[in-house]
PATORKOL-97920 format. One line per 2 residues: for each residue x, y, z of N, C-alpha, C. Coordinates in Angstrom, 2 decimals, padded with zeros to 5 digits. Each point is the difference from the previous one (the first is absolute). Example, Ala and Ser with C-alpha at 12.3 -4.5 7.8 and 13.67 -1.06 7.14 Angstrom:
// PATORKOL-97920
013.19 -005.69 007.80 -000.89 001.19 000.00 000.90 001.20 000.00  -000.35 001.05 -000.72 000.82 001.19 000.06 -000.77 001.09 000.73;
//
This chain:
// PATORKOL-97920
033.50 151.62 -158.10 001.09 000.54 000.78 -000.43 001.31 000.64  -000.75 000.22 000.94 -000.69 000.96 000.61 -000.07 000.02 001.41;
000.92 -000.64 000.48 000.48 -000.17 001.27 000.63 000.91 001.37  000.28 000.82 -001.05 001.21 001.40 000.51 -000.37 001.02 -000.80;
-000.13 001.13 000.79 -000.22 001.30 -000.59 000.68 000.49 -001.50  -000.15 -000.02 -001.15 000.33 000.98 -001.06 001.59 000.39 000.25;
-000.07 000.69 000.68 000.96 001.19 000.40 001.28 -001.26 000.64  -000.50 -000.72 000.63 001.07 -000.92 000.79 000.92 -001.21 -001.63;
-001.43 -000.65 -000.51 000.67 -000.50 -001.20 000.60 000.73 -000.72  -000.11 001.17 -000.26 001.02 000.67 -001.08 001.63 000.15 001.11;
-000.50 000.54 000.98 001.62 000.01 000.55 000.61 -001.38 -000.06  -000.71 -001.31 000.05 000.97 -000.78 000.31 000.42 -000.33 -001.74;
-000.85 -000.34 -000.60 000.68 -000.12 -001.21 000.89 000.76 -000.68  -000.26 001.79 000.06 000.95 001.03 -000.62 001.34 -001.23 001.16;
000.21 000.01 000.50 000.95 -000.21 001.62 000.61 -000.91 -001.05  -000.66 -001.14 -000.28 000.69 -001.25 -000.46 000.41 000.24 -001.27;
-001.18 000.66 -001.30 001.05 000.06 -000.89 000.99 001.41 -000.20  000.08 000.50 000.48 000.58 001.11 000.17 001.05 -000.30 000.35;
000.44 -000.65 001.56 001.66 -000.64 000.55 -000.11 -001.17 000.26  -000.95 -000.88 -000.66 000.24 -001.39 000.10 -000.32 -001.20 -000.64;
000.03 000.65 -001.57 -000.39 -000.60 -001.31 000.87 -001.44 000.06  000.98 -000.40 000.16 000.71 -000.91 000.02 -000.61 -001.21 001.01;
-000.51 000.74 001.17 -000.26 -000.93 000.92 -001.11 -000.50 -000.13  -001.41 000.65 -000.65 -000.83 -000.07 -001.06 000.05 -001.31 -000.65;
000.59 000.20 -000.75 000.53 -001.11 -001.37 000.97 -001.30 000.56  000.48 000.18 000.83 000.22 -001.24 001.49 -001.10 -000.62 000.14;
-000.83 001.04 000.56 -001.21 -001.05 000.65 -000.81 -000.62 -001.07  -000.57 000.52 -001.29 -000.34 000.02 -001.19 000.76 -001.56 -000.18;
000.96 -000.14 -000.18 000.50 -001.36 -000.60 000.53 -000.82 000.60  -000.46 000.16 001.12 000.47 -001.23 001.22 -001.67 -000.25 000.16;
-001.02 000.30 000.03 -001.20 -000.10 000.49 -000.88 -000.85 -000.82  000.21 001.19 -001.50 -001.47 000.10 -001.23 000.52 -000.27 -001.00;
000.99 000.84 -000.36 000.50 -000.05 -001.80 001.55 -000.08 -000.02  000.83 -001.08 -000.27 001.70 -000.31 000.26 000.51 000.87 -001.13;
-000.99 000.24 -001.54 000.36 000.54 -000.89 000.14 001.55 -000.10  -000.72 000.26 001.14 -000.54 001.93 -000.69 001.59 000.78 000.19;
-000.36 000.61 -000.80 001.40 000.98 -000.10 -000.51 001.76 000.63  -000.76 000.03 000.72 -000.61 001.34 000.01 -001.00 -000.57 001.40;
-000.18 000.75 000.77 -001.23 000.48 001.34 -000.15 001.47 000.54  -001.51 -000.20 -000.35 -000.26 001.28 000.76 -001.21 -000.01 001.01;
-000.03 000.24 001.47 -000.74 -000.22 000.95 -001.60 000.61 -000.39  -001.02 -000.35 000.04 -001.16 001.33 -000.35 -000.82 -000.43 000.82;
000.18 -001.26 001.24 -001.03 000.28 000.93 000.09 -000.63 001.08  -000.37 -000.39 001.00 000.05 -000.70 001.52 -001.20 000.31 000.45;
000.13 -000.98 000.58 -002.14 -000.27 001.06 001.02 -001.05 001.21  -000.94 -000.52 001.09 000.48 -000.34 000.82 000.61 -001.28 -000.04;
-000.34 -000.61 -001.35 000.36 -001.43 -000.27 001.45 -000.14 -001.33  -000.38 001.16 -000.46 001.31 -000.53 -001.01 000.38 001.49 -000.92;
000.93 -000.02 -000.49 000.36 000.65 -000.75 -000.36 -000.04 -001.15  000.16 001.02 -001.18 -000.13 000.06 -001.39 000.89 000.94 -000.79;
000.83 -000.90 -001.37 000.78 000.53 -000.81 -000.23 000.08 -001.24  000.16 000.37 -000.69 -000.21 000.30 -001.19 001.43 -000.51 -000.73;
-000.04 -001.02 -000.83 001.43 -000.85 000.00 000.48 000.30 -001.88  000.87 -000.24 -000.78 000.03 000.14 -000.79 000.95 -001.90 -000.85;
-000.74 -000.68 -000.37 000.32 -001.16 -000.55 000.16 -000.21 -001.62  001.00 000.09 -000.45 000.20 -000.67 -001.37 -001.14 001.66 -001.08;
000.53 001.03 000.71 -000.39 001.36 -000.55 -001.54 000.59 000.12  -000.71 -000.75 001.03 -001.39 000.25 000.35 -000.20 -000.35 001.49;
-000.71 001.24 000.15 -000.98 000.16 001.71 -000.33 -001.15 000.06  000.06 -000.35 001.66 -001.01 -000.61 000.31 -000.30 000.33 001.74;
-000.66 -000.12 000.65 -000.51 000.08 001.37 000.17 -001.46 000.58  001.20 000.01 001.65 -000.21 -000.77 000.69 -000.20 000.62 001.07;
-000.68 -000.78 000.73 -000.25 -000.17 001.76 000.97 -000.92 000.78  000.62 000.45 000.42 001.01 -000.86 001.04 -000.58 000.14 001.49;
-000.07 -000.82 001.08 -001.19 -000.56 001.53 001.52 001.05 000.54  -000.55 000.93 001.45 000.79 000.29 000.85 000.40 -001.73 000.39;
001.21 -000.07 000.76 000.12 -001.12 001.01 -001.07 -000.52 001.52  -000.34 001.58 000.25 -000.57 -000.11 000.89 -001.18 001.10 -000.71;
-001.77 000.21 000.88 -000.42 001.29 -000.40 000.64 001.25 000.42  -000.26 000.97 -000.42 -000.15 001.32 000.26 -001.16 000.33 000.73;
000.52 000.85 001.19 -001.44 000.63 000.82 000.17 001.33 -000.25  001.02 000.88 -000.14 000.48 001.37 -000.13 000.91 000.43 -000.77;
-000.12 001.40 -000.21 000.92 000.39 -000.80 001.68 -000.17 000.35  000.22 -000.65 001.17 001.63 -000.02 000.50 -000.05 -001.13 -000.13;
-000.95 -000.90 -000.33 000.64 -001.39 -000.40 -000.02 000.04 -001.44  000.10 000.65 -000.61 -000.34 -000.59 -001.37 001.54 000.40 -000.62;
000.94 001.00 001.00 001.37 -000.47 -000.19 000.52 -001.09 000.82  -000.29 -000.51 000.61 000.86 -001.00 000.68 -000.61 -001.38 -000.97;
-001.53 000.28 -000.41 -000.36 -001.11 -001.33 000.81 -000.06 -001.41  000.19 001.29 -000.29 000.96 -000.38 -001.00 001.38 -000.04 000.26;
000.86 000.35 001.46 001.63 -000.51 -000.08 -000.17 -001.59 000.30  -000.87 -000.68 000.63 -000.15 -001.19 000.20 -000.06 -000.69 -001.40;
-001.11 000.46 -000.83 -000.11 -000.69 -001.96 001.01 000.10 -000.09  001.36 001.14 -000.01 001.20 000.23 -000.83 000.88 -000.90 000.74;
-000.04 -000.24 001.26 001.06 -000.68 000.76 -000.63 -001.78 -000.39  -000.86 -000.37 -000.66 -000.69 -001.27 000.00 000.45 -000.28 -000.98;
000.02 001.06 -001.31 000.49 -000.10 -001.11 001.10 -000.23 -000.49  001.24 000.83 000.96 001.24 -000.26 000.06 000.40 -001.57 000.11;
-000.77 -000.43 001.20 000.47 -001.15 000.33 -000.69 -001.17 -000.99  -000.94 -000.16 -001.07 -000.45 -000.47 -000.52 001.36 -000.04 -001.46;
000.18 001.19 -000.26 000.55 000.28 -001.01 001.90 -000.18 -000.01  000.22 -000.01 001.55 001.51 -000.44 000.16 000.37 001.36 -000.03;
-000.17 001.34 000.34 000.29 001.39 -000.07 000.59 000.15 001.37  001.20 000.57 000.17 000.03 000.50 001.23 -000.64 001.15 000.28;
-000.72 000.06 001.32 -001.11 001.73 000.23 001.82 000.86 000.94  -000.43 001.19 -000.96 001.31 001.34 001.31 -000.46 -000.04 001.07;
000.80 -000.22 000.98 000.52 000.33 001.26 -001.15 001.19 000.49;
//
């Protein structure tokens, strides 16, 4: 996961689990793991994301695929409202307005 500068992965992850732990754990169990009760983002490269998930009281690491790649740092939000909006609809969630 060495795709994006240091400095860029920490903002987006502080970003996600910081105000968007929920949406996290959306994508987490619509994607990788239906069970985890816990996500926390710790990385992105141009192809997929990575969480750090918590299942039946132990870590584990998934990789969830953007939908599309990432070429830049301004897509790699429109890569993850797309996972969360994929997820929704996978999962029967309505996404807010």
């Amino acid at each position: 996961m060495t795709d994006f500068d240091s400095q860029v992965v920490a903002a987006v992850t502080a970003h996600m689990n910081d105000d968007h732990a929920a949406d996290s754990l959306l994508i987490v169990r619509a994607f990788a793991e239906p069970g985890a009760v816990e996500a926390r983002m710790t990385g992105v490269d141009r192809e997929a994301g990575e969480w750090v998930v918590v299942i039946d009281g132990r870590d584990h690491t998934v990789r969830i695929p953007w939908l599309e790649p990432v070429t830049d740092r301004a897509g790699l939000r429109t890569a993850v409202v797309d996972l969360y909006k994929a997820a929704c609809t996978r999962l029967g969630v309505d996404t807010p307005s």
